[in-house]
Residue, then its C-alpha position, 0 to 999 in steps of 0.5 A: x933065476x930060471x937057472x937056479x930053479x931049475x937046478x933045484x928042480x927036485x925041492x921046487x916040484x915039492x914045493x908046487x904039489x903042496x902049493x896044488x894041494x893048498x889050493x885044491x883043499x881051499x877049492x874045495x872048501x868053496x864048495x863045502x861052503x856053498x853046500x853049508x849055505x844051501x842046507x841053511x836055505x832047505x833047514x836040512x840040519x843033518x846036512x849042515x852038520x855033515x857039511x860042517x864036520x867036512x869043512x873041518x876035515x878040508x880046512x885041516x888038509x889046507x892048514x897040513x899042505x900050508x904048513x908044509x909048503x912054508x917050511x919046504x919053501x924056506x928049505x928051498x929058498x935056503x938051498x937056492x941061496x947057499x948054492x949063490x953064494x958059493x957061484x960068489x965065493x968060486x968067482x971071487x976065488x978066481x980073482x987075481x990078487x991085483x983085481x981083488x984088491x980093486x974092490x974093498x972088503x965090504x963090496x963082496x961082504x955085500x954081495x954075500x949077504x944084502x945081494x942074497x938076500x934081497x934076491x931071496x925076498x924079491x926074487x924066490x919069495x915073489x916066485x913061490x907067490x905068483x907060482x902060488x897065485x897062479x895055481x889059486x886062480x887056475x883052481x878056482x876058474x876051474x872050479x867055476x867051469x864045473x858050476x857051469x862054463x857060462x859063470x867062467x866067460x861072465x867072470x873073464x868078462x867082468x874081470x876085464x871090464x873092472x881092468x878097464x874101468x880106471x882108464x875109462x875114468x882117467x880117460x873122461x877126466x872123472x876121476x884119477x887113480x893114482 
């Protein structure tokens, strides 16, 4: 799959800048939010409405970079497994009769179509979702860095404590997460 990735690495850095641009404008919309938030606390009307109308602009931004990171996605992913496919159909055209014949039809039916697509669904699809998962955490703990870095080192410690907390119960026999 890095292979492949990296042939096509042309479409897959399209894919991550509207994957970055997703995930700065939902980054932002926290930050709108909270401003929202404090203009309610201070009654400040005229905030709340100009914070409003930004909100709306940075969620139109998501919804823009969203809709074309999953059509650029699908094109890619498209790409990616035309380009498989015909790595298939070469490997089997070099094939000697004898050794063909070794295999029935529906073998390589498969290869051309469940094959591929199972490697289009779990393969490409969970690639973009890391890739796009990644770039949402590293935005956001970014984000936490700019309120103030001592948020970012309670946050990882948090994380880490809630990560442990099934094996402290397992452990002391309270409980079993299953």
């Amino acid at each position: 799959m890095k292979n492949i990735i990296k042939k096509f690495w042309k479409e897959n850095l399209v894919v991550f800048l509207l994957m970055m641009g997703a995930g700065v404008s939902t980054t932002l919309a926290s930050f709108v939010n909270a401003t929202i938030f404090n203009a309610l606390i201070k009654f400040d009307f005229g905030l709340f409405l100009s914070s409003i109308l930004k909100l709306v602009v940075v969620f139109s931004i998501f919804l823009i970079f969203t809709y074309f990171h999953i059509i650029q996605s699908r094109k890619t992913t498209q790409k990616m497994a035309k380009y498989l496919r015909i790595q298939i159909t070469d490997r089997m055209s070099r094939l000697s009769a004898t050794d063909f014949k070794k295999k029935n039809e529906g073998y390589y039916t498969s290869w051309l179509s469940n094959d591929i697509s199972q490697i289009e669904d779990q393969g490409f699809s969970k690639f973009y979702e890391l890739l796009s998962n990644s770039i949402n955490l590293s935005l956001a703990l970014i984000g936490l860095l700019y309120i103030h870095w001592s948020l970012l080192i309670i946050t990882m410690i948090e994380v880490i404590i809630i990560m442990q907390l099934p094996n402290i119960f397992k452990r002391n026999g309270q409980a079993t997460l299953d």
